[in-house]
N, C-alpha and C positions, 0 to 999 in steps of 0.2 A: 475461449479458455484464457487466464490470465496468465503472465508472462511469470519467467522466473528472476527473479534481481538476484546477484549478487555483490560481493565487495571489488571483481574483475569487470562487471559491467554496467554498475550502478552509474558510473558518470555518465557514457555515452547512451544509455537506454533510458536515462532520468532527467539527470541535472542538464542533457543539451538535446531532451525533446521539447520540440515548439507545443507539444498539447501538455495538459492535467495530467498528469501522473499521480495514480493513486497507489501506495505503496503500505503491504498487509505485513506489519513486521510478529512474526509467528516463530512458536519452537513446535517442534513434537508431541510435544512430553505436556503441553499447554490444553487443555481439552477446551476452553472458550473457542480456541486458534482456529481449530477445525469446524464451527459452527461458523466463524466468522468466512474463512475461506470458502465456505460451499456460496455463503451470499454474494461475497466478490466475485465468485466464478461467473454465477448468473448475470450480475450488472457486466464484467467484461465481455460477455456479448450481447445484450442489449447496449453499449457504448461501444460496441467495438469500429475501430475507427475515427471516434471523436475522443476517448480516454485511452491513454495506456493503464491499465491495473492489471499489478503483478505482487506476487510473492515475495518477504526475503526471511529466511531459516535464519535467525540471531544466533543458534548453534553452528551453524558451518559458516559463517560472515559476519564475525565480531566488528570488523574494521567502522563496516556504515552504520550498524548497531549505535556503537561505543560515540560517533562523531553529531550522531543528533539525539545523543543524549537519550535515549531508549533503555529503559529499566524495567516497564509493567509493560506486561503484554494479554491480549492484544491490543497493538498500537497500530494506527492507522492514520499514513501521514499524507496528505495534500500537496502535491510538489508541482506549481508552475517559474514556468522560465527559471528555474535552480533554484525557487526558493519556498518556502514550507508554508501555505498560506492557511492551513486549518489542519487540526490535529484533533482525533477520536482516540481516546485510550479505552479500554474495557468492548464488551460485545455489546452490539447494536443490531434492531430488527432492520432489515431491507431500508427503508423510506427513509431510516437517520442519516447514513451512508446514499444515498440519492439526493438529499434534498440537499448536501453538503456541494456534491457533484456541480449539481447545477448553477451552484452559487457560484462558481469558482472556473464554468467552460464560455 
């Protein structure tokens, strides 16, 4: 299952993990969001262990939204050693989101 990020613990669960952190910036109200989420769920356990992917609500956590510049959602950011090395905006099947992964562990 993937993790939940927020604006309280995006630093120490993100920016100062040594793996990929794949981060699903998602609202509610976004119906892409929820298609995208059920494939991150899957790959966080086929990766689990080697990736962190998790969740972050741009409605309840403006602060990391607003700081990497996040406007269209779903957006899907690529985060190693603190810093954004690939970025998917829009929904994507399984294998686009994988084969990003891979590039990037």
């Amino acid at each position: 299952m993937s993790v939940t990020f927020t604006d309280a613990n995006f630093d120490a669960e993100v920016l100062q993990n040594d793996k990929l952190s794949v981060v699903d910036f998602w609202a509610p109200w976004c119906g892409p969001c929820i298609g995208v989420g059920k494939t991150l769920d899957i790959l966080a356990q086929e990766y689990d262990g080697k990736v962190k992917i998790g969740k972050l609500n741009v409605a309840d956590n403006p602060e990391v939204s607003i700081n990497y510049g996040v406007t269209n959602m779903p957006c899907v950011l690529f985060i190693k050693n603190g810093q954004v090395v690939d970025k998917y905006v829009g929904a994507a099947p399984k294998n686009v989101y994988e084969k990003k992964i891979q590039q990037h562990l």
